[in-house]
C-alpha positions in Angstrom: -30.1 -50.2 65.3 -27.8 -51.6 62.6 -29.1 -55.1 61.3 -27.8 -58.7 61.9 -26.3 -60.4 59.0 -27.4 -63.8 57.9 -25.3 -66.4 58.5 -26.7 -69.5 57.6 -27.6 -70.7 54.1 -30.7 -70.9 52.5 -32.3 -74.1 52.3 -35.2 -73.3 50.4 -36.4 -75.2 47.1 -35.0 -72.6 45.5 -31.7 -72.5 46.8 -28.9 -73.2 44.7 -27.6 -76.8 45.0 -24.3 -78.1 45.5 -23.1 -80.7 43.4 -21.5 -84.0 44.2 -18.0 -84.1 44.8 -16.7 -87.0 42.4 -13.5 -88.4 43.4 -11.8 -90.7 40.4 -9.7 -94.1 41.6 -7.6 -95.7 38.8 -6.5 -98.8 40.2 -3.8 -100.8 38.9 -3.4 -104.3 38.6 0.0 -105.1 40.2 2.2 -107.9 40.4 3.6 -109.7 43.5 6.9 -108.3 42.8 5.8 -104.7 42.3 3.2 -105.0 45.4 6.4 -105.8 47.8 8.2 -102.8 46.3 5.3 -100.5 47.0 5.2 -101.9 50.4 8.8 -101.9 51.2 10.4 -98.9 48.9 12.4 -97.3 51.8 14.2 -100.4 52.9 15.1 -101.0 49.3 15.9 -97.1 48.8 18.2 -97.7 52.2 19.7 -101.0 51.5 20.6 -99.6 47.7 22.5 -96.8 48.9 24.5 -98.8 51.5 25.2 -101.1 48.9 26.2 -98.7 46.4 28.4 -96.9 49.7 30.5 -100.1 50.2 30.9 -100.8 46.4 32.8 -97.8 46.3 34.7 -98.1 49.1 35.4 -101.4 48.2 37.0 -100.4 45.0 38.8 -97.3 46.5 40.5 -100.0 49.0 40.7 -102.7 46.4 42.8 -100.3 43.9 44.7 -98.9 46.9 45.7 -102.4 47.5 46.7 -102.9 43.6 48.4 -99.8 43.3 50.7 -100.5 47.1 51.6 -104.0 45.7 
């Protein structure tokens, strides 16, 4: 008859002890201005590109414009 294995740990006083996990937190101290671009860096991210998207087009048309007339 083949033998069972053991599956559950040893808990004896001898058993060998985990140790503590230690999880490290380095906060920051933030201003209001940085805080609301934590909090709202894909709406910036969106509105920055869109931005950036008509400034260009706006100065494709614009030089159109100057080079027509």
């Amino acid at each position: 008859m083949a033998n069972k294995k053991r599956n559950k740990r040893y808990q004896g006083d001898d058993a060998k002890r985990e140790r503590p996990k230690v999880k490290k937190v380095v906060v920051e101290d933030k201003s209001n201005l940085r805080r609301w671009y934590e909090d709202n860096k894909n709406e910036v991210k969106i509105k920055g590109v869109q931005l950036g998207l008509a400034t260009v087009f706006g100065l494709i048309i614009w030089g159109t414009v100057t080079l027509i007339f």
